[in-house]
N, C-alpha and C positions, 0 to 999 in steps of 0.2 A: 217617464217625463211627459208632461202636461204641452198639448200644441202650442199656448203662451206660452211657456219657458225655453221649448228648442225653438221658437220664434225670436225669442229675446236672445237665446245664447248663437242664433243665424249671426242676426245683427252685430251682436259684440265681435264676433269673428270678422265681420266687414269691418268695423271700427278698427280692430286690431291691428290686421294686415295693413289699413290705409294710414294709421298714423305713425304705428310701432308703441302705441300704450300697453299697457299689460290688460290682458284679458279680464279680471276683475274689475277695473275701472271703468272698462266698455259697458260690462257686463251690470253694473249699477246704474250707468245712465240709459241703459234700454232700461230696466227696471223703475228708474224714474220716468220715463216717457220722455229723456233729453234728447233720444235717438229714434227713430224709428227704421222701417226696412224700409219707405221713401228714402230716409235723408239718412244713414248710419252716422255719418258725421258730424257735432258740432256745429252750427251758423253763425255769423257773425250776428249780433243785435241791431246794429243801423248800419246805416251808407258810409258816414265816416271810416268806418274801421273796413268795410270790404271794400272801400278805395285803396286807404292805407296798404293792406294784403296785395290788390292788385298791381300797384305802382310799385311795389319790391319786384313782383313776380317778373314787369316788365323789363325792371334794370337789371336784375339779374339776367333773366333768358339772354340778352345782349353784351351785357358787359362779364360773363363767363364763358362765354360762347368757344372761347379761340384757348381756353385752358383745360386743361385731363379733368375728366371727372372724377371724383376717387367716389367707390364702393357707390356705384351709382347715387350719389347726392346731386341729383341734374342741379339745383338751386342753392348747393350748398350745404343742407341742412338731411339731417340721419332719422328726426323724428318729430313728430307735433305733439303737441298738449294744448288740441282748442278749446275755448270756451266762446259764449255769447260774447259776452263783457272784453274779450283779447282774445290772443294768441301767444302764446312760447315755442319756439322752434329750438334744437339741441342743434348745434354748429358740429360741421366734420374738423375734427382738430386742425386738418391740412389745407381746409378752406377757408379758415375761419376770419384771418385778415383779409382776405382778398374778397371776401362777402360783405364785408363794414365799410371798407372803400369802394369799392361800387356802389354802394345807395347812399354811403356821403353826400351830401350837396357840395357841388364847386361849381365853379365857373372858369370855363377856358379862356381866357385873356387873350391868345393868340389868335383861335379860329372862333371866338368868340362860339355864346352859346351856355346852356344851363346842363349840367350831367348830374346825374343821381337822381333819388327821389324829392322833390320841390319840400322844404318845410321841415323835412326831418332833423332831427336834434338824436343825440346820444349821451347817458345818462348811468350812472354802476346805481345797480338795486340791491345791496346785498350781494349775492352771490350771480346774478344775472346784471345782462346790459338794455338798459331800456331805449326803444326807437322808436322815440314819441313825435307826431304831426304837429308842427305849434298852432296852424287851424283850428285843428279839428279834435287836438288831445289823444286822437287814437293811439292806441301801444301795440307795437309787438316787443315780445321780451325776447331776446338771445341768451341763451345756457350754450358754456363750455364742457365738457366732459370733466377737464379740472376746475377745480374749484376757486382755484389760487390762479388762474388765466387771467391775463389782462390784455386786452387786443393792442396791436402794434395800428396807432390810427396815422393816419396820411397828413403829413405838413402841408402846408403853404409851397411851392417852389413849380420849377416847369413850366412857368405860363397860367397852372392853376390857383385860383384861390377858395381855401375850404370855408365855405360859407358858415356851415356848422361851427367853427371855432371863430368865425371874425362877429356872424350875426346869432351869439345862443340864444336872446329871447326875442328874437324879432325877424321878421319874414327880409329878406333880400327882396329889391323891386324884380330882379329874375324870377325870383319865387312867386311873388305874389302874381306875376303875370302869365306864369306859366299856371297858377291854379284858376285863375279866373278861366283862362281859354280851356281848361279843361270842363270846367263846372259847366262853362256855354255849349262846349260840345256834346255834354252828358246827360243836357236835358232831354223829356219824356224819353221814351223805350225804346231808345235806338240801341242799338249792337253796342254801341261804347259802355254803357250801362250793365247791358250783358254778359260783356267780355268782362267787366269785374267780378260778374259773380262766379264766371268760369276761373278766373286765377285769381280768387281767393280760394275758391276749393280747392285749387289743383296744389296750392301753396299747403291746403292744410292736410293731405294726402301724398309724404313724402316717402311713405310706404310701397305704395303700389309705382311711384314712379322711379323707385328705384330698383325693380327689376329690368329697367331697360339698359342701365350702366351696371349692371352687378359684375357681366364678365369681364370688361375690362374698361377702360377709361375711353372707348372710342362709341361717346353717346354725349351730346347736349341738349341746349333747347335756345332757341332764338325767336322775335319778331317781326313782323315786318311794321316796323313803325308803331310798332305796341298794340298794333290795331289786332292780334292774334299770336296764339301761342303755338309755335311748332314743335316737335320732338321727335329728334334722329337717333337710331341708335342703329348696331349692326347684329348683335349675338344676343343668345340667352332667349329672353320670352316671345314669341309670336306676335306680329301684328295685333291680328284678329283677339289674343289670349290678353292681351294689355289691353286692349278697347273694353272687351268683357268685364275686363275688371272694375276697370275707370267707372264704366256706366253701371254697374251694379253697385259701386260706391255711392250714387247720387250724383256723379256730377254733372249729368245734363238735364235734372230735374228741372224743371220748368219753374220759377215761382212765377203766382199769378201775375205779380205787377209786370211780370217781362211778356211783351205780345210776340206771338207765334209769330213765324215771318217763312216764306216759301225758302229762305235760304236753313232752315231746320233742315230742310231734305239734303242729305249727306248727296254731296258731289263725285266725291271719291272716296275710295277705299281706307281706310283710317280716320275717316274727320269725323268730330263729334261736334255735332252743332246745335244751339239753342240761341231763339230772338235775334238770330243775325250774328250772333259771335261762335268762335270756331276755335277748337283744337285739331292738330293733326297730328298725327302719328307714323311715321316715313320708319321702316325696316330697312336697309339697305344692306349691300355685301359688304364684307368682312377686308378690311386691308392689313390688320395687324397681322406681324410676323407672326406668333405663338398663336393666331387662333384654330382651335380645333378641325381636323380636315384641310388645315391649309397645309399647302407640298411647300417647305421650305429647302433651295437649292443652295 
């Protein structure tokens, strides 16, 4: 074997492990030069769609927070199919409604306030569910394992109103105000910026993050104000063996438009930082009854 082709079959192996594609399909786009051992994975083509990516990633890490994870799916989702142009995520059958209603748009009537991701709409494609921006048009697609799934989506009631079902083709003044303040805070190369590019990778690498829920449901991930992505878990892969991985995946590849910033230099022990935005990775001990090594009395 030619150092090009166990170069190319490296990389397919990184794509593999980080999305859950099959190796022949990694293994074509190193061969087209869609991947490289920079970037193994897929990019999104413009800013629209790695907003899109990252606004899931933050209602998720918070609004799954306080639920089991099953088969380590921190987000939800068991496997990616990215491309430039989108994204397709495969839903864990046992998540699958309770991942549609967290990035529904509502709005709380009571404690007043905007929940979900601003703009989003949901759509059947055939066989998948389209979760399209009405800004900005970006997609990501949701696949069922069945075919014949039809997601159980969220009424009206509680105080809440689903904006998705009251406004389908038109932005909510909540919406629309909540994207402007985002766009203002997003301008030049500040860490907000950055931090998309980190969760939409991290979004498109459900692979590698699910070794950190594999052994049992006691791992999530949360934010602090969306401004960063955390992830806890207690069993199964090592700190240090999960960072290895993440960063050999690409995903604190620099791109050029994001500027260095003195907060790149890891703080502590698990953080992966690039241009001011951060992931961390917290290990902690084991509380489940059944876990290995534990004295149960």
């Amino acid at each position: 074997m030619s150092r090009r082709t166990d170069n190319r079959h490296r990389v397919a192996t990184i794509c593999r492990e980080a999305t859950g594609l099959a190796h022949h399909t990694c293994l074509r786009w190193a061969e087209a030069g869609l991947i490289t051992r920079r970037q193994p994975v897929p990019e999104p083509e413009d800013e629209a769609q790695r907003t899109l990516e990252s606004l899931l990633v933050a209602e998720l890490a918070d609004g799954l927070r306080e639920h089991e994870c099953r088969d380590g799916a921190l987000f939800g989702f068991t496997a990616a199919r990215p491309a430039g142009a989108g994204l397709a995520l495969v839903l864990h059958p046992a998540m699958a409604d309770r991942v549609l209603s967290t990035v529904l748009p509502r709005v709380d009537e009571r404690y007043g306030g905007l929940r979900g991701v601003p703009g989003l709409r949901i759509a059947p494609t055939g066989c998948t569910w389209a979760l399209t921006q009405l800004q900005s048009r970006a997609t990501v697609a949701v696949v069922h394992p069945d075919p014949d799934w039809r997601p159980l989506l969220p009424e009206h009631g509680a105080g809440l109103t689903q904006l998705w079902r009251r406004n389908r083709h038109r932005l909510h003044p909540a919406e629309a105000a909540e994207l402007r303040g985002r766009a203002g805070a997003g301008e030049g190369p500040g860490s907000a910026r950055a931090q998309d590019w980190l969760n939409s990778r991290l979004l498109r690498r459900p692979g590698l993050l699910g070794a950190a829920g594999a052994a049992h449901g006691s791992a999530n991930v949360y934010t602090h104000g969306g401004g960063d992505v955390v992830v806890e878990w207690c069993c199964g892969v090592e700190r240090d063996e999960l960072e290895r991985r993440l960063r050999r995946s690409g995903l604190a590849e620099r791109p050029g438009r994001i500027a260095e910033r003195l907060r790149d230099r890891p703080w502590f022990p698990g953080e992966i930082a690039m241009g001011g935005a951060f992931v961390t990775l917290r290990r902690g001990p084991c509380h489940a009854a059944d876990a290995p090594g534990r004295r149960v009395l």
